[in-house]
Structures are given as structure tokens and as C-alpha cells.
N, C-alpha and C positions, 0 to 999 in steps of 0.2 A: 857679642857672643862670648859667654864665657870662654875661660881655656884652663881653668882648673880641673883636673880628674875628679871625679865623682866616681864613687862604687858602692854599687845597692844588691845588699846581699838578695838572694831568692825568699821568696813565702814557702815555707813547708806545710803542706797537708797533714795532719795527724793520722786520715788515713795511711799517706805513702809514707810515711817514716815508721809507723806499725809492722807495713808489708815490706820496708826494706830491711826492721831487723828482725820482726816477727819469723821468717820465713827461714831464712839462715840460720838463726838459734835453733826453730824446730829444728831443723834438720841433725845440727849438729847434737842437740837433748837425745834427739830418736838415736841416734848412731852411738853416744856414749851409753845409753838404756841397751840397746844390741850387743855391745862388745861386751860390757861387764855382768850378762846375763840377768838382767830386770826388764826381762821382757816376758811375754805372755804364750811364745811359742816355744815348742822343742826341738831349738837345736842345737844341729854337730855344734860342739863347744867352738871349732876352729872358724866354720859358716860363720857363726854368730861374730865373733872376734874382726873375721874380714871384712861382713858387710856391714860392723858396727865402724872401723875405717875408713869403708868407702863414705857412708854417709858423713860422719866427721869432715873427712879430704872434703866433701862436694858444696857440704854448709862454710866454710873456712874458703874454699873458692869461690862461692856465692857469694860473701862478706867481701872479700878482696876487688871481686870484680863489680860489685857496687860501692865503694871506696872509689874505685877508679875512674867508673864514668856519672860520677854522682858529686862528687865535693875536690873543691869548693865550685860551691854553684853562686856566679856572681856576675854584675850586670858593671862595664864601666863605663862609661863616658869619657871619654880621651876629648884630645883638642880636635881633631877634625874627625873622628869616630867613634863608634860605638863596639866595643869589646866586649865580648860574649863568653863565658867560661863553666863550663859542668863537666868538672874533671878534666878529662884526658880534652876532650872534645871543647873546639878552640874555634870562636868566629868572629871576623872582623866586617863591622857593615858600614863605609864611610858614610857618613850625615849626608852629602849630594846624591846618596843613593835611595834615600828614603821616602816614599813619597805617602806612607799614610800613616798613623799610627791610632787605634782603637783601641777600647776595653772586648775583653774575650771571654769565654770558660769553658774551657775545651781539655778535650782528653788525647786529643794531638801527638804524637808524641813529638817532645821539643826538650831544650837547654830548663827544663820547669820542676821545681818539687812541690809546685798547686796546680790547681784548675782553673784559678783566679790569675788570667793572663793578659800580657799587652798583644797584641796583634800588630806586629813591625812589616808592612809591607814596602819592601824594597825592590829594584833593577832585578836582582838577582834572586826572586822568589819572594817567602814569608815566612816568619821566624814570630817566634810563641816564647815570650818570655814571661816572669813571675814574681819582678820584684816587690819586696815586703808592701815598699807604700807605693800602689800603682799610678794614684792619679798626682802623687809628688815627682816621680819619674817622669812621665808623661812629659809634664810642663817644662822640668828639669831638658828633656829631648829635644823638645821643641822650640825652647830659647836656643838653643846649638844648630837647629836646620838654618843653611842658608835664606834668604828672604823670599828667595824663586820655588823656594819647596812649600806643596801643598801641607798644611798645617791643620790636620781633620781628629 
């Protein structure tokens, strides 16, 4: 059994990296367009000033709080487990807990920035993950289960 660490970054979707900055820019476009009066309604000059801040403030916290539970999104392979990481959000799955591992592609929500996923079913639930090269992962996983673990 190996015991060297391995770390496999995530596959990102082009759609979800679009809607993770897409979404916050707009926001923050439409709020600087509000504040600085290049907008297409009439308003109180001060209206416009505040709700061009709020939206600013909400796109800059949008950004932040996708920062936070979004990167780095990474898969490791430790000596006796499997370490899980998308941001803030932190999971440990020992290898004697694993008992199936599949291809997926699911809209689940899980530690993933694809739809192109591994399906980890363990003791303690099922965990969705995304890394880049999945069927290198896999094998990579599966050389580390002990010999009593179902290998599927």
C-alpha cells in the first residue's frame, strides 16, 4: 500500500466558474452603474448612491463567501485516509471505511466544482467528489483500501 500523499486538485466546470464570478461582478457592475448615476432610472441622487453600495457591499460578499467555501478544492490521499478539502469545509474518510467507489455525474451538492464525479461510499454516508483525472484517482484509491475492502 502506498504511503506517500497524493493530492488531486478538483475538475472545474466552465459553467460553475462563469456563475461563480459571473454573478458577483454583475452585481457589483450594477451597483457601481447605480451609485455613479449610469443608470436608466430617476433617482434621489442619495437612493441611488446607497443602493449602488449596497449592491457593491453584497457582490464583494458574494466573492468573499465563495472564496471561502469554494478554494482550494482538493482531494488527498494520506497514509491511512482520504482528506477532503473545498475551502473552509474539511473531511476525513479513513480507507477501512470505504466500501465502494464509482463514476458519477451529479448535481448533488458535494466538496465538487464538476458534475464529472467519484461517488465515495463509506460507513458514514456518501461523498461526491471531482477530481481532475477521475479514473487515475480511482485506482490511485483503491491500491490504499485495505485487502477486506470491496474494490468496485
Amino acid at each position: 500500500m502506498p504511503s506517500v500523499a497524493k493530492t488531486y486538485k478538483s475538475a472545474v466546470d466552465l459553467w460553475v466558474l462563469a456563475i461563480m464570478i459571473g454573478v458577483p461582478l454583475a452585481t457589483i457592475l450594477t451597483g457601481v452603474s447605480i451609485a455613479f448615476g449610469l443608470y436608466f432610472f430617476h433617482w434621489h441622487e442619495n437612493i441611488g448612491r446607497l443602493a449602488g453600495a449596497f449592491l457593491i457591499l453584497t457582490g464583494a460578499g458574494t466573492s468573499a463567501l465563495i472564496a471561502t467555501f469554494a478554494f482550494p478544492c482538493c482531494y488527498t490521499l494520506r497514509e491511512n485516509e482520504l482528506f477532503i478539502q473545498c475551502g473552509a469545509y474539511k473531511l476525513v474518510v479513513p480507507y477501512n471505511e470505504i466500501q465502494r467507489l464509482e463514476l458519477s455525474c451529479s448535481l448533488w451538492n458535494a466538496p465538487a466544482l464538476s458534475v464529472n464525479r467519484v461517488k465515495i461510499v463509506h460507513e458514514g454516508g456518501v461523498c461526491l467528489v471531482s477530481p481532475k483525472n477521475r479514473r487515475e484517482f480511482i485506482a490511485d484509491l483503491q491500491a490504499r483500501l485495505p485487502a477486506s475492502r470491496t474494490r468496485a
